[in-house]
N, C-alpha and C positions, 0 to 999 in steps of 0.2 A: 463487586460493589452492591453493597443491601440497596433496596428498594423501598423506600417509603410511602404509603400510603396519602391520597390526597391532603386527607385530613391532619396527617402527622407532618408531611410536609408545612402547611398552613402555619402550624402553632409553632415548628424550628423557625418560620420564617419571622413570627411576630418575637417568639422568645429569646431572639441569636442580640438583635438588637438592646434589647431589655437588660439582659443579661451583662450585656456588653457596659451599659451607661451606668447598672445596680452598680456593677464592680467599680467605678471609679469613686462612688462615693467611699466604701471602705479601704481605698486607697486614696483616699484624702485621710481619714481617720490616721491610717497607717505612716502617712508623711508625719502628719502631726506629733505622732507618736514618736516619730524615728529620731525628728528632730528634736526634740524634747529628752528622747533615753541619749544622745550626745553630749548632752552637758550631764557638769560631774554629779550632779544632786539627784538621786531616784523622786525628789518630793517635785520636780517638773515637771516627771512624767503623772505622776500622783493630781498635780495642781489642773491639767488639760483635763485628764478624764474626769475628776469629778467637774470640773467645768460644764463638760460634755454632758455627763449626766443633767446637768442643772437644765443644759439647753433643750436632754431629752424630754424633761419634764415639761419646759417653757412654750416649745416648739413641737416636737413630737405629740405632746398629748392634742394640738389641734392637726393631727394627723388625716383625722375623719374630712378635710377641706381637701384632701387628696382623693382619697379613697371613697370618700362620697362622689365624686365630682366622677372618678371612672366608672360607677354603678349608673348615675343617672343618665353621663356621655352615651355610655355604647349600649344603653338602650334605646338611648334617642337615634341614636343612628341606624341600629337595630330597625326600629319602626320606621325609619327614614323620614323623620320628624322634624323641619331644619328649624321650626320657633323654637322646639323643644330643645337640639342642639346649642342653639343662640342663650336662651334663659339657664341652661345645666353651665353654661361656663360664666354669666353675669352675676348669678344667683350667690355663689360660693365665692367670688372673689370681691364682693360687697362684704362680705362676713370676713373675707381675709383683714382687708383692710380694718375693720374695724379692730378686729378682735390684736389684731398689731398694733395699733395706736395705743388700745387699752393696756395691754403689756409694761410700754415706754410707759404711760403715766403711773402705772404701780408697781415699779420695776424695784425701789429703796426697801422695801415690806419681801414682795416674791424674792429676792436676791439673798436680802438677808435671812428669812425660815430655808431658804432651799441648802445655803451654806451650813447653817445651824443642823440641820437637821441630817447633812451626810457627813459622817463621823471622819475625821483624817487629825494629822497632825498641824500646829497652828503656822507651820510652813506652807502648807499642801492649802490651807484654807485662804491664806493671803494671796498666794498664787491664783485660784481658783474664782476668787473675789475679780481678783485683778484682769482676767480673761473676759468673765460675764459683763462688767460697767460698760466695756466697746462693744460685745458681741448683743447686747440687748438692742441697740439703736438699730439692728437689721430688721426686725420682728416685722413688720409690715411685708418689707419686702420679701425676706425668707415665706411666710406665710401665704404670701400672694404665690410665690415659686410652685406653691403643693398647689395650687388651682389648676396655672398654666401644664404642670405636667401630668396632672391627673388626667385635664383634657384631652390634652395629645395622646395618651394611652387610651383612653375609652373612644377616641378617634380613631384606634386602629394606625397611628401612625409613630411605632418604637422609631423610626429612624430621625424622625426630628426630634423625640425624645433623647435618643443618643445626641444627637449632636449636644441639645440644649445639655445635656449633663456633663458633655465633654468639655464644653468651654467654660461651664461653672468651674468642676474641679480643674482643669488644666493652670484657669486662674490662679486658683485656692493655692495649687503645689508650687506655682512659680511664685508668687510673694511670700509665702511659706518658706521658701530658701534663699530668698532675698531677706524679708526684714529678721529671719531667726538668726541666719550661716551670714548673710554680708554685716548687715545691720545690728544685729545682736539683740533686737529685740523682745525676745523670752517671749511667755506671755501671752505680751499684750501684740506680738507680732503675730501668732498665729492667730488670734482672736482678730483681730483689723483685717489680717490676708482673710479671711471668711465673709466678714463684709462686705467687702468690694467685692468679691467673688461674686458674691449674691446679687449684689445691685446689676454687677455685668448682666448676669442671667436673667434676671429680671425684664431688663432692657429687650436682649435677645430673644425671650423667648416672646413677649410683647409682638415685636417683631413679627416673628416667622406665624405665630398667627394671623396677624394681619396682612403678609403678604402670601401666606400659602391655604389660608381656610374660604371659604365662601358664605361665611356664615353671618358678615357681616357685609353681604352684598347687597341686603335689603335695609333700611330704616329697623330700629331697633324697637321691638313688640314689648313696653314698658307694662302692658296690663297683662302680659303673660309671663314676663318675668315676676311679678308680683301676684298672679294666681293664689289664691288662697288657701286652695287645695293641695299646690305641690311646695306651697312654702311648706306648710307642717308635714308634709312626707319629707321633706328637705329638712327640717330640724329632727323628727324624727328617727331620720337615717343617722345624724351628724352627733345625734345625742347617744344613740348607741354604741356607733365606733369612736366615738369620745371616753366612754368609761371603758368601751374595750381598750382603747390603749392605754388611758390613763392604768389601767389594771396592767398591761404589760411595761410599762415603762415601771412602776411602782414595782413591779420585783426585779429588775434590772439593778435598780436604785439602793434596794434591799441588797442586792448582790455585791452594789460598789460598795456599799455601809459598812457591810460584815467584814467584807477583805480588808475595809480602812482599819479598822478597830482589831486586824492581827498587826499593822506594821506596816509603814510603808514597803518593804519589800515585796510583801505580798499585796499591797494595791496596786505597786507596778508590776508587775509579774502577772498578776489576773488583765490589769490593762493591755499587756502584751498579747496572753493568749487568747480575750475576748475575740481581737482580729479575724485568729481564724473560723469564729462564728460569724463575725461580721461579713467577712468575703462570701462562707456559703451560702448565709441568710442571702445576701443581695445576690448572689448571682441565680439560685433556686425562686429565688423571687421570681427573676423573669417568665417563668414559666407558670409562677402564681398570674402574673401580672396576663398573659398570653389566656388562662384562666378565666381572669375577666374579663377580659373582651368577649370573648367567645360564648363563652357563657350569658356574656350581657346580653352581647348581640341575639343569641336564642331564645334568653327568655322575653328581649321586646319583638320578636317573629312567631315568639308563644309554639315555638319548635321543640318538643320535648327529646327525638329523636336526635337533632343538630346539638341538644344539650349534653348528654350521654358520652355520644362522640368523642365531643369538644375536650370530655373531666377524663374517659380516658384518655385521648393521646396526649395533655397536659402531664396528666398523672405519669405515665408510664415513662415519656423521658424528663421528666423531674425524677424518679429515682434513679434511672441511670447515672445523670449527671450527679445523686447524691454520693452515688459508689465510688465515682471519678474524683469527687471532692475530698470522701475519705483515704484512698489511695496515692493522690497527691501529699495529702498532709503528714499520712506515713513516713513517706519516703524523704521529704522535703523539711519536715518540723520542726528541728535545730535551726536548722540553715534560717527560718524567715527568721527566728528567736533572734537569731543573732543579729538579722536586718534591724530589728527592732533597737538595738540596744548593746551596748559594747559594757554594760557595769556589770562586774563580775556575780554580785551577790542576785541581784535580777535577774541573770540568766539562769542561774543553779536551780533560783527558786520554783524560775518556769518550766525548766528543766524534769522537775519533779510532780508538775499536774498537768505535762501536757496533751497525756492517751484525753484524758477528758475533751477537749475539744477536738479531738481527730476521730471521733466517733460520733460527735454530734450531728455530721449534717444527715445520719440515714434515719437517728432519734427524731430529728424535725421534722425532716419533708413533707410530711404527711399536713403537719399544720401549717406551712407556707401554702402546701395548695388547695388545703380546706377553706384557709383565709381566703385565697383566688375568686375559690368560687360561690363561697358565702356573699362576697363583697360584691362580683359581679351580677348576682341577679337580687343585691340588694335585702335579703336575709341576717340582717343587721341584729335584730331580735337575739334570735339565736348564738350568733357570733358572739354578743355581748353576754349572756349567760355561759357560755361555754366559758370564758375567759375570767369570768370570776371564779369558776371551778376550779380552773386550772392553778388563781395565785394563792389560791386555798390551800389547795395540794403541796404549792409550794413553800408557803410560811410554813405549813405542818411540817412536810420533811427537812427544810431548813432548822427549825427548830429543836427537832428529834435529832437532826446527824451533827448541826456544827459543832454543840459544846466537846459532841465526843470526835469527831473525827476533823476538828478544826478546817482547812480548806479541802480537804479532800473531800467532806461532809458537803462544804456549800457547792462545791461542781458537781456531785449528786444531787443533791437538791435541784439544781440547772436543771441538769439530765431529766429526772423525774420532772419536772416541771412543761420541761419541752415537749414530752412522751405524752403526758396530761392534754397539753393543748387537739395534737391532733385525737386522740381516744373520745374526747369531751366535743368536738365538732362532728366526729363520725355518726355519734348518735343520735343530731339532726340531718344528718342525709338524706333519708330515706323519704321524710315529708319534705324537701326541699326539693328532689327527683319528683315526686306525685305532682307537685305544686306546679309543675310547666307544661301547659297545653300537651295535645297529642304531637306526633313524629309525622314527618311528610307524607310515611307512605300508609299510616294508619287516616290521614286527610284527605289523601285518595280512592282508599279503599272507601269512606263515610259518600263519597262526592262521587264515585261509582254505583 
């Protein structure tokens, strides 16, 4: 029996969790998907993803209400700050709200450019259409969700995290096979099973803050959630992982566009194999996400030695579990293909560009937990110019490989793309490492 060191122990215990709740969400994707490649039209499964995409656009690019909200958590907690704790979860979820309402009132303009502009068949576009009109009325709520769970993570508490993720999708999968498989609702059935799903979580996670944080034990400090100074740190941080995502979702996007515009074969078929980037993205995530905490937590204790620590035992079992993820997808690869989808012409297709994602998760890693620890000590700056390098890189070799090597061009481009990411964050490390106070025992040696 190996033996793990404290610290490595620490981060299996925050990332086993994390890990555990990442994955349900790509197996939400994955129901979605399953139930969709059963019926006889490949343009349903066509019609979901680009849905999806529209929502990554809609919803993902206010990602930063997440990820911001872990950077300023686990610092506050870090300096054991409890206003600070109190204003990092008020602060973001004023902005959720809002910035959801704003969605629903210009949802007829954003619906329609978003549809216009990802290329598919006018089957795939009506379907597509037909998803977003239900799936926009959650916007508030889904929005609020990235606050509640950003907090729970920069709290240091994955296990309420898992649950809250559990009962979201658990929802999501059981109306999912009720209005698609009993009800026959297509569609507009998985787009509705998503909204209640959300609303539940919502409720829940509401909740379990309120009956399990302390943070509202006091009267609520309205002139330090309104601080003047850590509002514009607060936009500041949100406007950077704003265009970093909106720059990762926009080659995604680019990714569904191109594959629309070979055939729906190949949109379904890319939509199937995305998957298995989806699982290892979310499940490597936890170890991003373990990342920042840890990280957070150092740089508000201004520990440069606990910071160190923290990036390798992250780092080192994130790539194991990359190897694990590649290994599995080996062995296993058909077999999900076929979970995905029983239409003959779909399978062949996937068939034929599946090595490209069964190599991906060791091409990532690196940028799943660069992102970690960019995010947790709030190095936003950086993060956000790394990530327009990266969709640089990847229009260019998109551009150069697809006319000539059609889809096998654009899953290189992927590739390169991914590789990009982490290379392009590497080479702000080294003043992100200087950036953090001295080590404990460099504190002691000064105080001796």
């Amino acid at each position: 029996m190996i033996k793990l060191p404290a610290n490595y122990k620490h981060i299996l215990a925050l990332a086993t969790p994390l890990i555990l709740s990442n994955l349900t969400v790509p197996l939400l994707g994955a129901v979605d998907t399953a139930v969709m490649g059963h019926l006889p039209d490949p343009a349903f499964i066509g019609g979901v993803a680009v849905g999806g995409t529209i929502f990554s656009f809609l919803f993902w690019g206010f990602g930063f209400l997440k990820m911001g909200t872990v950077g300023f958590t686990s610092q506050a907690f870090g300096a054991r700050n409890l206003l600070e704790q109190q204003a990092a979860f008020l602060r973001p979820m004023l902005l959720a709200l809002f910035f959801g309402l704003l969605l629903i009132l210009l949802q007829a303009p954003l619906l329609q450019l978003c549809i216009t502009l990802i290329d598919g068949s006018a089957e795939v576009q009506q379907l597509a259409f037909q998803y977003s009109t239900i799936r926009i009325w959650s916007a508030p709520i889904a929005l609020s969700n990235y606050v509640i769970i950003g907090w729970l993570i920069g709290k240091g508490e994955p296990k309420l995290t898992f649950i809250l993720q559990i009962i979201i999708n658990s929802v999501n999968i059981v109306l999912d096979l009720i209005f698609v498989i009993e009800l026959e609702w297509g569609v507009e059935g998985v787009s509705l099973a998503t909204v209640i799903a959300e609303s539940v979580g919502f409720a829940v996670g509401l909740w379990i803050i309120l009956k399990k944080s302390d943070f509202f034990a006091s009267s609520i400090n309205w002139q330090n959630v309104w601080l003047r100074t850590h509002i514009l740190a607060l936009f500041t941080v949100n406007r950077d992982i704003f265009i970093r995502t909106l720059c990762l979702i926009f080659a995604f996007a680019c990714f569904t566009r191109l594959g629309a515009s070979m055939g729906d074969e190949i949109l379904a078929a890319n939509a199937v194999l995305m998957h298995f980037l989806y699982f290892s993205a979310y499940g490597l995530d936890g170890f991003a996400h373990a990342a920042e905490i840890t990280t957070g937590h150092a740089k508000g204790r201004n520990d440069n030695e606990e910071f160190r620590k923290a990036v390798k035992a992250s780092s080192a079992m994130a790539f194991f579990t990359a190897i694990i993820f590649v290994i599995l997808f080996y062995l296993s690869g058909q077999f999900i293909v076929d979970l995905f989808t029983d239409i003959p012409s779909v399978k062949s297709t996937a068939a034929s560009y599946i090595y490209w994602p069964i190599i991906m998760p060791l091409i990532s890693v690196a940028s799943f937990q660069l992102d970690g620890i960019f995010i947790g000590t709030t190095r936003t700056a950086d993060l956000r110019n790394a990530m327009i390098q990266s969709l640089a890189t990847f229009l260019i070799s998109a551009w150069l490989l697809v006319p000539t090597w059609g889809n096998h061009g654009l899953w290189l481009a992927m590739t390169i793309y991914m590789a990009a990411r982490g290379i392009t964050l590497l080479k702000y490390y080294p003043a992100l490492a200087r950036s953090i106070g001295p080590g404990t025992s460099e504190i002691k040696s000064i105080k001796s």
